[in-house]
N, C-alpha and C positions, 0 to 999 in steps of 0.2 A: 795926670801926667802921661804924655806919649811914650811910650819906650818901645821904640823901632827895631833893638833886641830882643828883646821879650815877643814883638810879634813875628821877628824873622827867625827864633829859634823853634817856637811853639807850632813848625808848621803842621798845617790843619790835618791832625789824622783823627779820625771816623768820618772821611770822605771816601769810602770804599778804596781804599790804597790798594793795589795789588803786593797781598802781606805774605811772608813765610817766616813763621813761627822755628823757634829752635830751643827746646825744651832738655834742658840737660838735667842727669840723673849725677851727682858727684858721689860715686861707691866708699867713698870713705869719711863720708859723715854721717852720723847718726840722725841730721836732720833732713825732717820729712819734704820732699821736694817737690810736693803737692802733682795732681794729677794733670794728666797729659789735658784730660777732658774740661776741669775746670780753667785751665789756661786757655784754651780754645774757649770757652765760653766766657772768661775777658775779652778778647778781642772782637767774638762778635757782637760786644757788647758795645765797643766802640766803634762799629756799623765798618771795620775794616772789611776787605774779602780777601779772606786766605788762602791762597793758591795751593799751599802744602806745608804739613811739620815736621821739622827732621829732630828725631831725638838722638841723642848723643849721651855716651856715660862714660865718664872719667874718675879716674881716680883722685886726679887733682887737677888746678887751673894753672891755666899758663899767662906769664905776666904781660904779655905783649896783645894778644887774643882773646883771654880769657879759654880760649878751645886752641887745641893744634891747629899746625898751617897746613897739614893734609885735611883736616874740615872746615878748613876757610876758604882752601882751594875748590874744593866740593860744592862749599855754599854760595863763591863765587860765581859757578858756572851755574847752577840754578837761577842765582840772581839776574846773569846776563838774559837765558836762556827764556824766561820767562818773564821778562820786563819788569822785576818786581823794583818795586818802590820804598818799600819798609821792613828792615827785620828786626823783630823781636824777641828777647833772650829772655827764658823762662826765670835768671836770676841774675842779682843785681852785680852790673861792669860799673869799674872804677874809669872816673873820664877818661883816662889814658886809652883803654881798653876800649874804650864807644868810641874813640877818635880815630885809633887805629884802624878799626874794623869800616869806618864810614869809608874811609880811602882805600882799603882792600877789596871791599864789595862795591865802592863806588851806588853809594844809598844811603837813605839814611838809616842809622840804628839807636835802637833804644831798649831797655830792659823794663820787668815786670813794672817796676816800683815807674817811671815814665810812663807805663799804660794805665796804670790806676791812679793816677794822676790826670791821664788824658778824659778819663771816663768821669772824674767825679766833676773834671769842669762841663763834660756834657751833661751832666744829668742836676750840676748844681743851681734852684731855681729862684732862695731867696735871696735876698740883698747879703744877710750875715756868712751865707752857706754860699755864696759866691765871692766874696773876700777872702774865705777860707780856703778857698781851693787855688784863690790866686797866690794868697799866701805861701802854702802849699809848694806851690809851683817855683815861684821864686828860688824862695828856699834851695829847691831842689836845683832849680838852674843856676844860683851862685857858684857850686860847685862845678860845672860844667861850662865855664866862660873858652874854654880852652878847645875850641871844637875842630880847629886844624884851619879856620877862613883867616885870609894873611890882613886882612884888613883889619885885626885886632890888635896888630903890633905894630902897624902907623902912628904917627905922630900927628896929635892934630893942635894948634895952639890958638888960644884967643880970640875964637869966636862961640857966637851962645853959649851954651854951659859947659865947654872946652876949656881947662886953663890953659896955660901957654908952656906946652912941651909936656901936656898929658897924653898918653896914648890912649887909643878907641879901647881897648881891654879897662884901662883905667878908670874910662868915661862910664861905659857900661856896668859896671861895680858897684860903682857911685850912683849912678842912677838906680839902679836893682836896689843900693841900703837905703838911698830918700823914698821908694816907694814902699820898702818894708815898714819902714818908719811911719810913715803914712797910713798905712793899713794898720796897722797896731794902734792905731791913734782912734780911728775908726770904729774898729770891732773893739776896742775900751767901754767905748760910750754904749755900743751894743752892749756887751757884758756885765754895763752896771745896770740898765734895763732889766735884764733876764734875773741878776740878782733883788732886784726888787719884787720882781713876782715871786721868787722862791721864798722871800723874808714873807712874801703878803701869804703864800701857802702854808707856812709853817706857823706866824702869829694866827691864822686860821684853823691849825692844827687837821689839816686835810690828807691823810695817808697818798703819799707818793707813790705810783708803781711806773716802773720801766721796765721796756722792752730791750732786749739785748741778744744777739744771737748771730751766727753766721751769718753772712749773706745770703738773700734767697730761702731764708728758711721759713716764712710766711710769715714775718712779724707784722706787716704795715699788715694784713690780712687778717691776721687775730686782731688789732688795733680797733679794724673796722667791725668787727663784730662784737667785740667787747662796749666799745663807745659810740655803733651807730651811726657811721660816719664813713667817708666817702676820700678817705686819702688815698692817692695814687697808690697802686700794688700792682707788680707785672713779676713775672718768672722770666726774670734776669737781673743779675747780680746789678750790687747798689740800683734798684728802684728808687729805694731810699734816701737821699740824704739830710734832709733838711730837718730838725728836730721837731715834732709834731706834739702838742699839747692839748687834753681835752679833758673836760670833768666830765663823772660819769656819777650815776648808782646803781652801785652794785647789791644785788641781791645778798640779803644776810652781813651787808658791811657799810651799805650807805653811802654818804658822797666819797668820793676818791678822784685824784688824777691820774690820767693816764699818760707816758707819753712815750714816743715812737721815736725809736734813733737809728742812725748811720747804720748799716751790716759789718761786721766784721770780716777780715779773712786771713788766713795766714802771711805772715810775713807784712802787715798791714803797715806801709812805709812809715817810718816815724814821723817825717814831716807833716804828714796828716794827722797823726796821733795827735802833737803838737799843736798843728792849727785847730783840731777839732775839739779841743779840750774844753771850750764851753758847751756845746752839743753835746760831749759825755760827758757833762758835769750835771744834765738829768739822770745820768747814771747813777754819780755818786752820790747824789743827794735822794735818792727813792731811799723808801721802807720796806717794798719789799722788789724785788729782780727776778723779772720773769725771762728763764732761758731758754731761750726760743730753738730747738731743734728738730730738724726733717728727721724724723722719724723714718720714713722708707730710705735712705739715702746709706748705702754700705758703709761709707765713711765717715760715720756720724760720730763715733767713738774720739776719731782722733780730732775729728772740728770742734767738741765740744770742749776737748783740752785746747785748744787751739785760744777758743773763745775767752775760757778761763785766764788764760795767760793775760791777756788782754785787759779784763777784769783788774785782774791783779797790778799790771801795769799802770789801770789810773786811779789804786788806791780806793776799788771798790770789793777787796776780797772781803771784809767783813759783814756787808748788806746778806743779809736773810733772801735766801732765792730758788723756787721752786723751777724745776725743770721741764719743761712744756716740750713733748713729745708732738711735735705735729703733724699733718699729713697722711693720716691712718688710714685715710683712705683710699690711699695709692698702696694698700698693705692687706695682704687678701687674707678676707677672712679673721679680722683682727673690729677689737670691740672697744670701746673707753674705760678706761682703768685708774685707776689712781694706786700709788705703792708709798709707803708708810716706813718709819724708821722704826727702832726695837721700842721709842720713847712713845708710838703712836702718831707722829706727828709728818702729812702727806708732804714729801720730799720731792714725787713726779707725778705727772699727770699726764694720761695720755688721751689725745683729742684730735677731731678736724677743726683748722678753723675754717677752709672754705664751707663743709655741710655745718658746722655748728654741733656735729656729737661731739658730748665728753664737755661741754663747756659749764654744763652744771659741775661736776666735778672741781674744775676749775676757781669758781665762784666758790666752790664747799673750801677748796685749798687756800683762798684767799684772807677768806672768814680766818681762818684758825692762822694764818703767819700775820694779821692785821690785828688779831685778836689785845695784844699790848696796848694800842691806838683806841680802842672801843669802851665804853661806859656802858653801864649797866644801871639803869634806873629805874625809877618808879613813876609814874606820870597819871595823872587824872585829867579827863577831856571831860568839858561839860557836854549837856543835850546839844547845844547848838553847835557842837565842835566835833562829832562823833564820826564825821566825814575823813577828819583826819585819820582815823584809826585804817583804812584802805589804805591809805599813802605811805605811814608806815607798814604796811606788810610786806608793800612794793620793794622797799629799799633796807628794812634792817628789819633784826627779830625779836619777834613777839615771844617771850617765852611761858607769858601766863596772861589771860587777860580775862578779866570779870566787871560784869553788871548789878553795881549796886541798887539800891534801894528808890535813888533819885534820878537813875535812867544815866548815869556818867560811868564812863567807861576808867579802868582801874587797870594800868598797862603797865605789865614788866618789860621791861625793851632792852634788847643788846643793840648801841648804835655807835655812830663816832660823835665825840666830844663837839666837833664843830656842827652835827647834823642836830644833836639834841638842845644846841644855843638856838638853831636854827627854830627848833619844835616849840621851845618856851618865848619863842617871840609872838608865836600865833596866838588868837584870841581865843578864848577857851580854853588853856592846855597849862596847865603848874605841875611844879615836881615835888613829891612827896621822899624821894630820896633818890641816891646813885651813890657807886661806889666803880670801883676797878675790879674787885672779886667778883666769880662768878656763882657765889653762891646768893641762893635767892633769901631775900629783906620781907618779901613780900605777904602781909599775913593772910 
């Protein structure tokens, strides 16, 4: 469906706009209003070019502005002064407020939650993760039909999809819910898809991990080091978007999937939340949640409560989740570690993943939160099967293994349930016991 709204709202920003940013601090919130530098690092994210930031701190907002008219007046004359095109408010204006200010500054204006919006339709690549972000978008533009162009409160009647003595505001509405409707219809048949593969992983009984963490905090980068693989990773916020699926084996724990989601960030607009909720529904359906934090980055404390929130928010705070400290190597002088609760049980880990130190650790941390998932068995390879015993060393562990009498190998094995159905299908190889305890059967 055409919607000539939708294209005439949405104009094209990461066209290098000549942008000025205005990053406001409200002194009487308790809430964190995120950094000067990572708002600059939105927008050049969406390839704008920023001429300059003007921070501002208030104690409170004003209903007409959002900021006083002595800093409107201010950002006016900057606007004139330097041709600018676009400005952007570090936090989110009610339409009134974005309507007002387009005709005061004479430009366009838009806030945070509109530039991450603008940024996930530039970066979004699949078919479902480009519905979503339209979605998204929608969404967000419903709310904003109100933008101050008079041609919204004409009348227009009885031609094409016009009734007779509806007005363009009307028309536009109505269009905006037949295309949400539409899309919904859509990303359905997606979503029962995606739910077929997760029934086919769990009737497989395949230990799920996900990736989850800030933005930028090297997850598609440990992804590829973990599973060997070649998905996009850049240092700049949402790389990411599109949910990335991959089985892997993992050393001491055998098959596993892995998969690779959206970046988090503060204030991460609900509408996204919303539209992306099949993409973080590898979240909530992993075994175990790998949280991906930059390690070198000052404010890593408060991102990772950030993060949490977020968690929480799609109903994945109960997932079992190890804390992956990353980027150590941007940290002088600092070595791979892993740190242990009072119960013995490794909580964080700390690693690169662009050099790959610290990733055995990792795999060690794996083993023990995957451990529930794993069988312990006993298995006999005949002569002509004794090849396999390499293969498993590769992928699970061997915790006792002996050569009898008849040259057949006599194998205790810690593996996963689905790897060792996998093992008794091969020719040469029958099981002489398994159990879930980790104590050994083995005589």
């Amino acid at each position: 469906m055409s919607m000539e709204l939708f294209d005439r709202q949405k104009e094209a920003v990461g066209q290098g706009e000549r942008t000025i940013l205005v990053h406001v601090e409200l002194t009487s919130s308790n809430h964190s209003p995120g950094s000067v530098e990572e708002f600059e690092q939105l927008a050049e994210s969406s390839g704008l070019n920023i001429v300059d930031t003007l921070n501002i701190k208030r104690s409170s907002t004003k209903a007409q502005f959002f900021i006083g008219t002595g800093k409107v007046d201010e950002l006016a004359k900057l606007v004139n002064e330097n041709e600018i095109e676009l400005v952007i408010f570090s936090l989110q204006l009610s339409p009134s407020q974005e309507r007002n200010l387009e005709k005061a500054l004479k430009c366009q204006v838009m806030d945070r939650t509109g530039l991450i919006l603008d940024i996930f339709a530039l970066r979004a690549s699949s078919f479902e993760g480009k519905l979503q972000v339209e979605l998204a978008q929608l969404k967000h533009l419903s709310t904003r039909l109100v933008r101050g162009w008079t041609h919204l409160e004409r009348q227009k009647g009885g031609i094409g999809l016009r009734g007779p003595g509806e007005t363009q505001l009307e028309t536009d509405k109505r269009l905006i819910s037949l295309r949400i409707k539409n899309i919904n219809k859509r990303l359905s048949k997606v979503h029962k898809q995606h739910d077929l593969g997760r029934k086919s992983r769990v009737k497989n009984q395949l230990p799920m991990i996900s990736l989850a963490g800030y933005t930028n905090a090297g997850k598609s980068t440990l992804f590829n080091l973990l599973t060997k693989s070649e998905v996009y990773a850049d240092d700049k916020l949402f790389a990411t978007l599109d949910s990335t699926i991959r089985r892997v084996m993992l050393p001491a724990s055998g098959e596993a999937v892995i998969a690779d989601t959206v970046g988090f960030i503060q204030d991460l607009p609900h509408e996204l939340i919303e539209a992306f909720k099949s993409t973080l529904e590898e979240t909530r359906q992993a075994n175990v949640l790998l949280h991906v934090v930059d390690a070198s980055d000052p404010n890593s404390r408060d991102k990772i409560e950030q993060v949490e929130e977020i968690i929480e928010q799609i109903d994945a705070e109960k997932i079992p989740r190890i804390i992956v400290m990353n980027k150590i190597d941007d940290i002088n002088d600092f070595h791979p570690r892993i740190d242990k609760d009072n119960e013995g049980n490794i909580y964080r880990v700390w690693l690169s993943a662009h050099t790959g130190e610290g990733v055995d650790l990792l795999y060690e941390a794996l083993s023990q939160s995957l451990s529930g998932m794993m069988t312990f068995a006993s298995i006999k390879l005949d002569v002509q099967s004794a090849y396999i015993r390499s293969e498993i060393h590769k992928v699970g562990f061997i915790k006792k293994e002996i050569m009898n009498e008849f040259g057949q190998w006599l194998l205790e094995i810690n593996v996963t349930s689905h790897y060792l159905e996998r093992l008794l299908d091969k020719q040469g190889v029958s099981l002489l016991w398994k159990q879930k305890s980790q104590q050994s059967q083995m005589a």
